[in-house]
N, C-alpha and C positions, 0 to 999 in steps of 0.2 A: 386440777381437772384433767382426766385421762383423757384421752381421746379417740373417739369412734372408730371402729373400723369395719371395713366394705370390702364385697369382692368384686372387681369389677374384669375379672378373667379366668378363664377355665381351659384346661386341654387335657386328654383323657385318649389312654390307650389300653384297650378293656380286651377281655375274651367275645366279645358282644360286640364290639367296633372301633373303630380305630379313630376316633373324634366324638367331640364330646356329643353333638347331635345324633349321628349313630348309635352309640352306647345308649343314650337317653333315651330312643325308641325303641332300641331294644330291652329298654327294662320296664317301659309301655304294655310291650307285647307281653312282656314275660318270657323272653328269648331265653333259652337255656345253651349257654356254653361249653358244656362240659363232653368232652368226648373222649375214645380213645387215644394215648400218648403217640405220638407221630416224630416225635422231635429224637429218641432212642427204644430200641429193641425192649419191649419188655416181657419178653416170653420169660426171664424165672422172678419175675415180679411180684409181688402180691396185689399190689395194686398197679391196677393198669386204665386210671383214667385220670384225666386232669381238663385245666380248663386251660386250653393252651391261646395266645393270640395270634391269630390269624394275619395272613397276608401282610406283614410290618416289612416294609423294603426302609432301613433307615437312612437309603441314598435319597431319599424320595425327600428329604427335610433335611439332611444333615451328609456337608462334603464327603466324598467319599474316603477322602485321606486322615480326617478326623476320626471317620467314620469304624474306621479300622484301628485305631487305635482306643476306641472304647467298648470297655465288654457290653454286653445285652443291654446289662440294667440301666447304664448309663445313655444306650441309646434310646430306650423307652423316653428318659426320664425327658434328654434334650428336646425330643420330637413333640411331645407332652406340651413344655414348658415353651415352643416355638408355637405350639396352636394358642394356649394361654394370653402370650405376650399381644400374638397377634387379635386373636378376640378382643383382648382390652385395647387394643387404640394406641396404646406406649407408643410415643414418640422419645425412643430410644436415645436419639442425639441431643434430645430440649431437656433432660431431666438430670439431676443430681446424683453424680452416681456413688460419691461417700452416704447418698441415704439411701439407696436402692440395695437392698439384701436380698440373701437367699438362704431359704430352712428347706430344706428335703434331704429327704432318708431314705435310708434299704435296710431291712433288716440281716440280710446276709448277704448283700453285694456279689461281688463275680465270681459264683461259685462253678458255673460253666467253664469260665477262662480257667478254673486253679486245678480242675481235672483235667482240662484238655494239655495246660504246660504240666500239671504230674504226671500223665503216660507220654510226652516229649521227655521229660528228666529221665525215667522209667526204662525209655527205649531204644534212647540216642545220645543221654550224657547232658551234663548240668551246663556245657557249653549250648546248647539249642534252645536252653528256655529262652523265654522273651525278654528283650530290656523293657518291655512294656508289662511286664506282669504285674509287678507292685500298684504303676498306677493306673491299671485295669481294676482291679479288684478290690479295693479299698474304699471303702462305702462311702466316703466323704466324696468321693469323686464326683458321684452326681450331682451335688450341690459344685463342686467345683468348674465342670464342666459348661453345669447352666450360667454361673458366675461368668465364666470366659466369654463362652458367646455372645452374653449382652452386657459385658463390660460393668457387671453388679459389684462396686465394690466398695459396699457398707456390709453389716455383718454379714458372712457366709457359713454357714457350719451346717452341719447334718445330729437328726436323733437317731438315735440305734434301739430301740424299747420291743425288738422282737413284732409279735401284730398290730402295736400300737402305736408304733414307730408313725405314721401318715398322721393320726389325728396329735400326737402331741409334735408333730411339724407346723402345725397349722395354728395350735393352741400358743407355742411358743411366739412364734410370728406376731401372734396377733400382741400379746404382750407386750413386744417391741414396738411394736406399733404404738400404742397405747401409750406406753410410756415416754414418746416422740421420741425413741434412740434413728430412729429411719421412717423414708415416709410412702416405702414401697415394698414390699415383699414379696419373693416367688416362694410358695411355702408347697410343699404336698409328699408323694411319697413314690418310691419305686420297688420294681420286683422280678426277678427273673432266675427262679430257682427250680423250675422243670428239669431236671437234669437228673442221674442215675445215683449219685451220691445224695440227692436233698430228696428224692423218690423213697429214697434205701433206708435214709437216715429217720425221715417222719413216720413211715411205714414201722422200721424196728423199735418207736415208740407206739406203736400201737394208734396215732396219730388220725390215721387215713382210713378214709374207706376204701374197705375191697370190693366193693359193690360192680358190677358186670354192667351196670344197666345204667346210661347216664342222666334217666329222667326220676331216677331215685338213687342218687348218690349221693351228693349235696341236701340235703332234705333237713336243717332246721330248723328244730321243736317237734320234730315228728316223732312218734314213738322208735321208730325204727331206725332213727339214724343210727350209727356204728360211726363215723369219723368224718373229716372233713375234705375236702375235694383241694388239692392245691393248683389254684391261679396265677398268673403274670398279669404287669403292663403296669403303668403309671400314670398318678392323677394330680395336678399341679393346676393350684389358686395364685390368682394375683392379688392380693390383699393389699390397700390403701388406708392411708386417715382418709376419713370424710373429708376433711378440710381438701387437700393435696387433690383427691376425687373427684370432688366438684369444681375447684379453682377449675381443672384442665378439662371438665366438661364429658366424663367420663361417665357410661352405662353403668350402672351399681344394680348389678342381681342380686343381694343379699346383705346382710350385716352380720357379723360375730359379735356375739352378745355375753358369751359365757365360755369359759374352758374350766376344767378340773381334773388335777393328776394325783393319784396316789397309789401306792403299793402297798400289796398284800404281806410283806415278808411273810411267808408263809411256807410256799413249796414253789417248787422250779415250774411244775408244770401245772399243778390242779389250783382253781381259783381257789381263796376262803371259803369257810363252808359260810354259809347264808350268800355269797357273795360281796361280806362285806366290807370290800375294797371298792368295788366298782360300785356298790352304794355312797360312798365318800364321794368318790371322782364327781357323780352325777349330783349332789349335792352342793357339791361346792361350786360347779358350775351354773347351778341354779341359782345359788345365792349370789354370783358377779352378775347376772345376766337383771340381779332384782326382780327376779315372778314368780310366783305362787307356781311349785309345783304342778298345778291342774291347767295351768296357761300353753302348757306341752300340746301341738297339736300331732304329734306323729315319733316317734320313738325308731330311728335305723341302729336296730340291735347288732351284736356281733356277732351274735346267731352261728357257730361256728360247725354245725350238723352232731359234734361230738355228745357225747353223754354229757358231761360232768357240764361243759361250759352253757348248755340253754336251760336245762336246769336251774344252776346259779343264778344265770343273769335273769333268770325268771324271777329267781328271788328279791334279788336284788332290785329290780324295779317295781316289783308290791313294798318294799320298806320302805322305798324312797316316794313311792307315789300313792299308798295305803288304796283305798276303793276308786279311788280315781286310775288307778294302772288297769281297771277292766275298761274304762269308756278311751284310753288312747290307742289308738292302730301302733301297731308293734310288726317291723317286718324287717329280715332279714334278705339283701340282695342276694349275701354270697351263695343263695340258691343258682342265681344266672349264671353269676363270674366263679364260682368257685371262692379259694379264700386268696388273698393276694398277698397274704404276709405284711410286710414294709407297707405295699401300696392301700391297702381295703380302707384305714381310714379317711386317705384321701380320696378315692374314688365313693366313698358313702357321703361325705360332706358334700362333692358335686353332687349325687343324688338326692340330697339334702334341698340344696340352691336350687335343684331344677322342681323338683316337687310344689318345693313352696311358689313357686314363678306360674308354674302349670298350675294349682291347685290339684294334684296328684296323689295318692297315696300308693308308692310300688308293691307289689305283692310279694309273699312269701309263696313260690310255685314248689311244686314236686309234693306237697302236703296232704297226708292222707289217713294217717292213723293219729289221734289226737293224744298225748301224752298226757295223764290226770296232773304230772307234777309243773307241766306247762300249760297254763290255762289261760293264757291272755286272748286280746286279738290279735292274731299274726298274718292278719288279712291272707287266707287261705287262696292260695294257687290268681286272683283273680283280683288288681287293682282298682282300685275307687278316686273319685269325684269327692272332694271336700279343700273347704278351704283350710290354708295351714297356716297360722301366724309364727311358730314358734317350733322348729328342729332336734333333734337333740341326738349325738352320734356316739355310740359307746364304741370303745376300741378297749380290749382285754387283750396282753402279752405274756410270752411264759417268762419265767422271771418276777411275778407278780404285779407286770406293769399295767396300772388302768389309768384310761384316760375319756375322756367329757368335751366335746363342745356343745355349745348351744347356737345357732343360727336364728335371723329373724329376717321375716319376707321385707324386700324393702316396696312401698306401698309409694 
């Protein structure tokens, strides 16, 4: 008999706010994040907007001597995982720390730190890089990091899967969970790749919008998108067995019911054509969770504003959900936050948890010209009132990595 698992913690550092009640109301409103780059000069740019986070002092939650020695993404992640710990009630000294783990990822780790020590190599000689450089930059860190601070040490390890890095942090977790290998998890995701090289590099894939105007830039399922917006910040679950949850009397906002991974082998960067990989993913996560396809009360796509990927995944939820995919709300945040890389699937699972909690469904804003090959609901510009029993969070990587969970309100 596997065993249940719950989230009974959340922290979140979004383009939209800096905790997770923040964030949450901002994805209420329909808060759009996305602005001009502030963080580097972008006059020979092509694209010059992103969804940058705002006001993050990482002295503000995390020593300042520590504090300098981890790049960006690692300070996202800690700051995240110290709102998390703390919502959940962990009583960090009473708890088993061979079962207490940690799963969180970055998709591209510290790529700020590895520019800013190559023009130090570049300028002044290989004696001025940093003894800190290696473990700045090395995406395991953030899991390492969160590890250290709360003394987690049952498994610890980070996914690398590109965009879909957050939800199969999460998904993996919960498996461990399940399987009773540990009886506490920090699972989610980080990201901090605004920077003139990961600007330069998504851009000379054609990647990004060049869009001028930040209240149609981010826009998908619209006809008019061209690319996607790149976001920062991180979003980190406390995940428990039910058992371990309730013994200790702990608040449970949700339950993970379902995960599904699989790859496209296909191409580096464009989904399957029909989408289907990320048909599988979503299936297979249906089938752990045990409910009828049509039991889905809300669909957070991956929605990436790109041509190829809302398309696809358009597709790919008519195969998987046949006439039942016109009666489920379908919507895409990363119109608010932009896209976060590493971090979106975890930040889409807490929008997942709070949804269902609220009885909320978040809108897809900036939406204006309706695409004939995207026909669902993608709750246009304007979120709704409806009760939600049942979540479901696509995360699509290049690399052909897809991933699925499923969430369920806990009642």
């Amino acid at each position: 008999m596997k065993n249940r698992v719950v989230i009974t913690g959340m922290g979140a550092i979004t383009p939209i706010g800096n905790d997770v009640e923040s964030f949450w109301n901002g994805i209420k409103e329909g808060k759009c994040g996305i602005d001009f780059i502030t963080c580097f000069d972008t006059t020979n740019f092509k694209a010059k907007l992103a969804a940058e986070v705002k006001d993050f002092n990482p002295e503000e939650s995390i020593d300042r001597r520590s504090a300098k020695r981890m790049a960006r993404f690692c300070q996202l992640a800690v700051a995240s995982a110290k709102e998390a710990v703390a919502n959940s009630n962990l009583d960090i000294e009473n708890i088993a720390q061979e079962r207490f783990g940690v799963m969180v990822g970055s998709g591209i780790g510290g790529l700020g730190t590895i520019e800013e020590q190559h023009a130090k190599l570049m300028e002044k000689g290989p004696g001025r890089v940093s003894p800190m450089l290696i473990p700045m930059i090395i995406s395991n860190m953030a899991a390492g990091n969160i590890a250290i601070e709360f003394g987690a040490k049952g498994i610890c390890s980070n996914v690398v899967t590109a965009c879909a890095t957050g939800t199969n942090a999460i998904g993996e977790a919960f498996h461990l969970l399940q399987d009773d290998r540990v009886d506490i998890m920090i699972a989610g995701g980080t990201e901090s790749s605004i920077t003139p090289l990961g600007i330069a590099g998504f851009t000379s894939m054609t990647a990004l919008s060049t869009s001028t105007d930040p209240l149609r830039a981010s826009i998908p399922f619209d006809k008019d998108r061209d690319g996607f917006i790149m976001g920062e910040g991180a979003g980190i679950l406390i995940l428990e067995t039910l058992q371990h949850a309730q013994k200790r009397g702990a608040k449970i906002y949700g339950e993970v019911v379902g995960y599904g991974t699989t790859c496209d082998a296909y191409h580096m960067t464009s989904p399957a054509p029909g989408g289907e990989g990320g048909a599988r993913a979503m299936k297979m996560a249906i089938k752990e969770a045990g409910i009828k396809p049509e039991e889905i009360s809300y669909i957070n796509a991956h929605g990436t504003s790109t041509p190829p990927n809302d398309k696809l995944e358009t597709a790919a939820i008519k195969s998987v959900f046949g006439e039942a995919a016109y009666k489920i709300p379908v919507s895409s945040t990363k119109a608010m936050t932009g896209h976060m890389l590493g971090a979106a699937g975890a930040i889409e699972a807490i929008v997942c948890v709070k949804a269902m909690e609220e009885s909320f469904v978040p809108a897809t804003i900036g939406y204006v010209n309706a695409d004939p090959e995207c026909d669902l609901d993608y709750v246009p510009n304007k979120g709704r009132e409806a009760n939600l029993e049942y979540t479901l969070s696509n995360s699509l990587g290049f690399g052909g990595h897809n991933a699925t969970i499923i969430m369920k309100a806990w009642r």
